[in-house]
C-alpha positions in Angstrom: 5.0 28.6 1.1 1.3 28.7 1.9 0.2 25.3 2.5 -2.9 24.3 0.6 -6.1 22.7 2.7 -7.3 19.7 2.0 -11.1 19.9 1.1 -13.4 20.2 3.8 -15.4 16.8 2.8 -12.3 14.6 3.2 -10.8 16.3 6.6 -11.0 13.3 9.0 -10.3 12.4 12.5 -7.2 10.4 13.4 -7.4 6.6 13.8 -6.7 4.8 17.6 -3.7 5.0 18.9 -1.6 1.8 19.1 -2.4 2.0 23.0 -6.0 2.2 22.3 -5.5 -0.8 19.8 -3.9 -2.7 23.0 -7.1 -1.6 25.3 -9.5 -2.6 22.6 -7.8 -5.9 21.9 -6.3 -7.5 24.6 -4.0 -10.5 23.7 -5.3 -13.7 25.0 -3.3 -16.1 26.6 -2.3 -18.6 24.4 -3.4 -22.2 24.4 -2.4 -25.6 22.9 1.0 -27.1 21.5 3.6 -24.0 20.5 0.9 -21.6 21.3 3.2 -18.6 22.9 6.1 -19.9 22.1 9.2 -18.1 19.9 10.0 -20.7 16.6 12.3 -20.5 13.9 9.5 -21.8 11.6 10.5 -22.5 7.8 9.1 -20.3 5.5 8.1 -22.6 2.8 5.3 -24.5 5.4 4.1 -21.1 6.1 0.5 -20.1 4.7 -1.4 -17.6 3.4 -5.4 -16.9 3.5 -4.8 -13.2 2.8 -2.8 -10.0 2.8 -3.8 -6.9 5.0 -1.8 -4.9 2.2 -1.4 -5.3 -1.7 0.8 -7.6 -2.3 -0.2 -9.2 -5.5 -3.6 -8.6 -7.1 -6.6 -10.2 -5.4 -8.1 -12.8 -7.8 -4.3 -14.1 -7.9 -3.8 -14.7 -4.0 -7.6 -16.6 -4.5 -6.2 -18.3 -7.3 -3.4 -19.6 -4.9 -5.4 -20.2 -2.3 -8.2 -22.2 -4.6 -4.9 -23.8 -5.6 -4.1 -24.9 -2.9 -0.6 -23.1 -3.3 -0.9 -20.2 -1.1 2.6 -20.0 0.2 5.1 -17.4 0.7 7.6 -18.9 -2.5 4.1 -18.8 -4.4 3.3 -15.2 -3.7 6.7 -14.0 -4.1 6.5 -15.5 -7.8 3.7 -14.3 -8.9 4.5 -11.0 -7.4 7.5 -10.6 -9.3 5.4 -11.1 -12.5 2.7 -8.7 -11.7 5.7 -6.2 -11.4 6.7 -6.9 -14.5 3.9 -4.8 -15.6 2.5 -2.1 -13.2 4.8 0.3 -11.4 2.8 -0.7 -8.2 3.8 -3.7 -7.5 7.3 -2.9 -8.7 7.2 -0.3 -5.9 5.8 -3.4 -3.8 9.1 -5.4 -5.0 11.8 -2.7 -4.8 10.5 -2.2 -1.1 10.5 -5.7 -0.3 14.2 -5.8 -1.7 15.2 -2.9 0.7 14.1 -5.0 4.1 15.8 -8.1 2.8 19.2 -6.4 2.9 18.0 -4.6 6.3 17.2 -8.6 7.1 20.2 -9.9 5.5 22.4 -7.2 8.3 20.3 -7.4 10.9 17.6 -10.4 11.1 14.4 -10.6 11.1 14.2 -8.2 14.7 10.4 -8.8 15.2 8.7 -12.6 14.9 5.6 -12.9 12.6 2.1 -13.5 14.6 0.9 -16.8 13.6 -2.7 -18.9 13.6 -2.8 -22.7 14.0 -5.7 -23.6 11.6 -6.6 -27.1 10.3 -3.0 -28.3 11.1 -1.7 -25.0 9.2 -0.1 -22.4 10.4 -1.3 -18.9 8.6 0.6 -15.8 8.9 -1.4 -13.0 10.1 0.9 -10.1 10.7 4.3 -10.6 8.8 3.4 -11.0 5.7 6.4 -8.8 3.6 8.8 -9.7 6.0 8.2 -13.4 5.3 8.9 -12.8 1.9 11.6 -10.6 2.2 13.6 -13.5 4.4 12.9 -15.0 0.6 14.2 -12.8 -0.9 17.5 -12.5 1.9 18.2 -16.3 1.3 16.8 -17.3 4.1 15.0 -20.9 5.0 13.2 -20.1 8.2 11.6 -16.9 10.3 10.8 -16.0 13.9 7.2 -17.1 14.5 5.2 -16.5 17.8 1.7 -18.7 17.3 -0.9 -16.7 18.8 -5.2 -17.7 19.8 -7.5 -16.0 17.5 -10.7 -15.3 19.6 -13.3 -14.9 16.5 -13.0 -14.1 12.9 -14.3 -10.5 13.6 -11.8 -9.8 16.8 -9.0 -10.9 14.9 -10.2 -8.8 11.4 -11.1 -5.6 13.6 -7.3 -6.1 14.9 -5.7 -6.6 11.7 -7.1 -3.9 10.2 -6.7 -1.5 13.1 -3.3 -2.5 13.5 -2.7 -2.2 9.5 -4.5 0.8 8.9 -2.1 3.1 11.1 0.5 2.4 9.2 1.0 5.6 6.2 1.8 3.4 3.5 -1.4 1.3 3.4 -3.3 2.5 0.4 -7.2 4.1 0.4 -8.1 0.9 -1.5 -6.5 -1.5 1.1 -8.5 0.8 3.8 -11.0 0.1 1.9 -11.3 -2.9 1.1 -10.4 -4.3 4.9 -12.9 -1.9 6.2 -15.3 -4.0 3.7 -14.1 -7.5 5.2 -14.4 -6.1 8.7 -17.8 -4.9 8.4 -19.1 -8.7 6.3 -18.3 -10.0 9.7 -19.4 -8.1 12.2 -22.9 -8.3 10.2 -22.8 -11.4 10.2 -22.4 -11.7 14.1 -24.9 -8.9 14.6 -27.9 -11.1 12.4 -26.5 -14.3 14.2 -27.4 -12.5 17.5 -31.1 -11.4 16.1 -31.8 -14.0 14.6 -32.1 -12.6 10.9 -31.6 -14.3 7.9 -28.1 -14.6 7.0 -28.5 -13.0 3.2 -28.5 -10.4 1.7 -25.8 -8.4 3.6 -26.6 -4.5 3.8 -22.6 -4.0 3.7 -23.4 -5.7 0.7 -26.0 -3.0 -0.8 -24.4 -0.1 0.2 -21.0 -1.4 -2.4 -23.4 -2.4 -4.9 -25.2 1.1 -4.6 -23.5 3.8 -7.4 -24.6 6.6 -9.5 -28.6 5.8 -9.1 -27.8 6.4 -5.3 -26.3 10.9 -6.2 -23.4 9.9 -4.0 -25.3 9.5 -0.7 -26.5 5.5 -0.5 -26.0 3.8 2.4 -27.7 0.8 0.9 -30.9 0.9 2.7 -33.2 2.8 0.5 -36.4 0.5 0.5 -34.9 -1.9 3.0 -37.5 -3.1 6.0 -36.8 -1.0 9.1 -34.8 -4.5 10.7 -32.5 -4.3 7.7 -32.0 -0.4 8.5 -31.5 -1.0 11.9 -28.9 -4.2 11.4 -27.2 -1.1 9.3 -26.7 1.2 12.0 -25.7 -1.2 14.1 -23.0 -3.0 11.9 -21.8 1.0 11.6 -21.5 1.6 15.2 -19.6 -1.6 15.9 -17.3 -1.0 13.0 -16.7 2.7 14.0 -16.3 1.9 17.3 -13.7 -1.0 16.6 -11.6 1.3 13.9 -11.9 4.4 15.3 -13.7 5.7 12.3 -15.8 8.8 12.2 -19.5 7.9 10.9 -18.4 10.2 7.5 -14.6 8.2 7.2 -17.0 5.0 7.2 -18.8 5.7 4.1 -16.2 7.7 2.3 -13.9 3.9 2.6 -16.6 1.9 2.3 -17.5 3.3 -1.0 -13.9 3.3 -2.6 -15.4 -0.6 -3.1 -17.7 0.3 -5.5 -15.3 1.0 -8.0 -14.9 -1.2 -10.9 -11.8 -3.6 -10.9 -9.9 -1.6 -14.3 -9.9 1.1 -11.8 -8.9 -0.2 -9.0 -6.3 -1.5 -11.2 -5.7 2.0 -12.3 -5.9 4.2 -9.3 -3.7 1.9 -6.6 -1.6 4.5 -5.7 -4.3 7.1 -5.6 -5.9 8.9 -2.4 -9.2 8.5 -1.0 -10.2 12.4 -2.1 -8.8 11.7 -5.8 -10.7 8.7 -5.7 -14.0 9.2 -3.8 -15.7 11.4 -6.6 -15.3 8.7 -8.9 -17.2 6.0 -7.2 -20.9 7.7 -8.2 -20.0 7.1 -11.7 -20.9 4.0 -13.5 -18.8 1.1 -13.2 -18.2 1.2 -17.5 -16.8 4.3 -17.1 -14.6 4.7 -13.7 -11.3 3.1 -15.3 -11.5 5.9 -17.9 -11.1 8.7 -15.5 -9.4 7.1 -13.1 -6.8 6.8 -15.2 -6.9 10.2 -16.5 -6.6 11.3 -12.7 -3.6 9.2 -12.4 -1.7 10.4 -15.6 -2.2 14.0 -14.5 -1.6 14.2 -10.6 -5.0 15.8 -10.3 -5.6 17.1 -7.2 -9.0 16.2 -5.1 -10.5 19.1 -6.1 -10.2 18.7 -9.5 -10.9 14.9 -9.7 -14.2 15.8 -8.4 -14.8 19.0 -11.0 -14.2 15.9 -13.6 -16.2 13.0 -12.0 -19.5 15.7 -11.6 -19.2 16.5 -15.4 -19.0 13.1 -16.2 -21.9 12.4 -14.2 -23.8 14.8 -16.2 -23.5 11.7 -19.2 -22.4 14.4 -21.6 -19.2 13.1 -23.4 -18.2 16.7 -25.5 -17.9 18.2 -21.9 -15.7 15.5 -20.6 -13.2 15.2 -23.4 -13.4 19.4 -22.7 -12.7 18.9 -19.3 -10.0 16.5 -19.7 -8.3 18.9 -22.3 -8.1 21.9 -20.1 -6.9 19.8 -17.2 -4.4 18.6 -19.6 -3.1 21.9 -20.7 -3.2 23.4 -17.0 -0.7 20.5 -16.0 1.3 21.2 -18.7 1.7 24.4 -17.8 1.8 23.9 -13.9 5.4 25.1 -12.7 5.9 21.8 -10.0 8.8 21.3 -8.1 11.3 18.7 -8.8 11.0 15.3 -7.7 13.0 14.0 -4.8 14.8 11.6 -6.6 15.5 13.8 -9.6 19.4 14.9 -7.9 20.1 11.4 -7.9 20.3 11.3 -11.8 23.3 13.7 -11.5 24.6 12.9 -8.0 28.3 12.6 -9.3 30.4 15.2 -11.8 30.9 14.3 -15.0 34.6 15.8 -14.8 35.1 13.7 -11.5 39.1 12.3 -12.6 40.7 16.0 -12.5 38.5 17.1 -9.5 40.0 13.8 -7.5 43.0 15.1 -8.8 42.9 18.0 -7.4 41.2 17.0 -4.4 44.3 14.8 -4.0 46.4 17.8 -4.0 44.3 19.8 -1.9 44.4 17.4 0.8 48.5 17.2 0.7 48.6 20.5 1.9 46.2 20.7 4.4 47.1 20.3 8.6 46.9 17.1 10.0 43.2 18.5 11.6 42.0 19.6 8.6 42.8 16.5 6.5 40.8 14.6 8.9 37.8 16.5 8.7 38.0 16.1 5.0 38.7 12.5 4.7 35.9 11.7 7.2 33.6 13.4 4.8 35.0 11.8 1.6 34.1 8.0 3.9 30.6 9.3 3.9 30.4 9.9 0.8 31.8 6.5 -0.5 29.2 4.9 1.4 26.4 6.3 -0.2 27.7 5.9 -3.5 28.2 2.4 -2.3 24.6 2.6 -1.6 23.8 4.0 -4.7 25.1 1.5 -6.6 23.2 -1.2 -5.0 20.1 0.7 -5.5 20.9 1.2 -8.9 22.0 -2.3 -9.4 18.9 -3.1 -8.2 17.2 -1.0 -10.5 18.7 -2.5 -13.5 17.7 -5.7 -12.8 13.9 -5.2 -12.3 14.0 -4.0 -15.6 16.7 -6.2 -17.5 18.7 -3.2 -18.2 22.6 -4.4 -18.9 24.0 -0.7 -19.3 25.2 1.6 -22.7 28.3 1.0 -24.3 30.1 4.5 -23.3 30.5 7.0 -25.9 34.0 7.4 -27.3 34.0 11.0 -26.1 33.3 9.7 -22.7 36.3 7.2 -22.8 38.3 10.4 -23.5 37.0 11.7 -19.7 38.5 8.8 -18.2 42.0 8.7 -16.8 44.1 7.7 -19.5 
């Protein structure tokens, strides 16, 4: 099959290496009590000041943290809640509960990276598997407590470090790229002397539709501002291992309102860049129309430039074509689809003849076979624990068979 290119606007360049993270950001020798040192720390004095991916939604780790509750038995709470209601963070959940039995087998194999802060020490790389120990049963974790050198240093790491790994979101790009570049500003005014406020980072969020999809937040700014822009670019670039273009394109997923942020978590950055031009009243709508429909990059955008045109006929026009072409769009099946009907429904005679089969077969051959059958026990055994697992997220306690399936049962 043919594969499809991705448009040409959203092609970008890879990120570092993980040996160009280690070249960039040497570790510095540790100093002062436990600094260095391997601790089986327990989890419940652990804490948290923020998560390099979604964990729970961002106003409630601030909650927590304005709380003064922002510890792993905290978060793991509230984010069993928040998947009570959006299939993200049950995805978030149902992950976490896969590395706990991985934990539960095996241990926690790598120790969480640690700060010493105020008489605290805050995780800052670790964060799921702290709270899948939680949810493993277990009390304490491997900790190593580690120097942080500055705020930006340690951000530009994080986020380096975080945003090479495939299953960190566009928004989570985003939004670290967003933290990263508040602090290198700051650093870069400190070092001019400019006034702290307002940030330019700042300006270019805050810049939208007035901007036709091209602000970088310095239209009208003083030529010191514009050049404390640049600047804060090239250091951010250079620390990330960003292209100038994959800069803007993840800085301006931030503009986007918090409905559809909310909305469009598990979307891409090309399904979600078009959207961020529109105004803020009426992102969630069509992000939320992209997310329904699987629209592809391409066709988000078609969608966000009608919308931009402010006519509302054309967009509910829009939005029914699309409709009707994804109702009609032959799509392979999902992966998980076989899963439904892993197992026969007739499976008691076809043991039963298996059973037979197997009486009359060499010695060699019987082997083969039976070594077979053990794999396959194990992943139904597997199955079921997924399953299982499954059930409980969403307080399912099973049908009560129908009485012609009692009748395929052995009797």
């Amino acid at each position: 099959m043919q594969r499809v290119a991705r448009p040409k606007q959203f092609q970008q360049r890879n990120m570092l290496q993980r040996s160009d993270v280690e070249a960039l950001f040497p570790e510095v020798p540790p100093s002062g009590r436990d600094a260095g040192q391997l601790i089986d720390f327990p989890i419940a004095e652990l804490w948290l000041d923020d998560q390099p991916r979604q964990i729970v939604p961002d106003q409630v780790l601030q909650k927590l943290i304005a709380d003064g509750r922002a510890r792993p038995p905290a978060l793991l709470e509230e984010l069993k809640t928040a998947a009570s209601t959006h299939p993200y963070y049950r995805s978030v959940l149902q992950g976490l509960n896969d590395l706990a039995r991985t934990i539960e087998a095996e241990g926690v194999l790598e120790p969480l990276l640690v700060v010493a802060l105020d008489g605290r020490y805050v995780v800052r790389d670790g964060h799921r598997r702290t709270l899948a120990s939680l949810i493993a049963g277990r009390d304490t974790v491997p900790i190593r407590v580690i120097d942080e050198p500055s705020d930006v240093r340690a951000a530009a790491r994080q986020l380096v470090v975080n945003i090479q790994r495939e299953d960190l979101t566009a928004l989570e790009k985003g939004r670290w790229l967003l933290r990263l570049a508040r602090l290198v500003e700051g650093e870069v005014r400190r070092e001019r002397g400019a006034p702290e406020e307002p940030l330019v980072v700042d300006a270019l969020v805050a810049a939208g539709a007035e901007t036709d999809d091209a602000g970088d937040g310095t239209h009208g700014a003083s030529a010191e501002e514009r050049e404390i822009a640049a600047e804060v670019r090239r250091r951010v670039c250079g620390m990330a291992g960003l292209s100038e273009r994959h800069y803007y394109n993840l800085m301006y997923l931030n503009r986007l309102s918090p409905e559809a942020r909310e909305a469009g978590m598990l979307l891409s950055e090309g399904q979600l860049r078009p959207v961020t031009t529109l105004p803020r009243e009426e992102q969630a709508e069509i992000v939320r129309f992209i997310a329904q429909r699987g629209l592809t990059s391409r066709e988000a955008s078609s969608l966000a430039q009608v919308a931009r045109s402010g006519d509302r006929d054309a967009v509910r026009r829009v939005m029914a074509r699309l409709a009707r072409e994804d109702a009609g769009r032959q799509r392979a099946s999902v992966s998980w689809e076989p899963l439904l009907h892993a197992l026969p429904r007739d499976l008691w005679p076809r043991c039963a003849a298996l059973r037979a089969e197997l009486g009359a077969l060499s010695d060699e051959l019987r082997s083969v076979r039976l070594k077979a059958m053990w794999e396959q026990r194990r992943l139904a055994e597997e199955l079921i624990r997924q399953f299982d697992d499954i059930f409980a997220l969403y307080g399912y306690a099973g049908a009560t068979p129908s009485d012609a399936e009692r009748q395929e049962g052995p009797v």
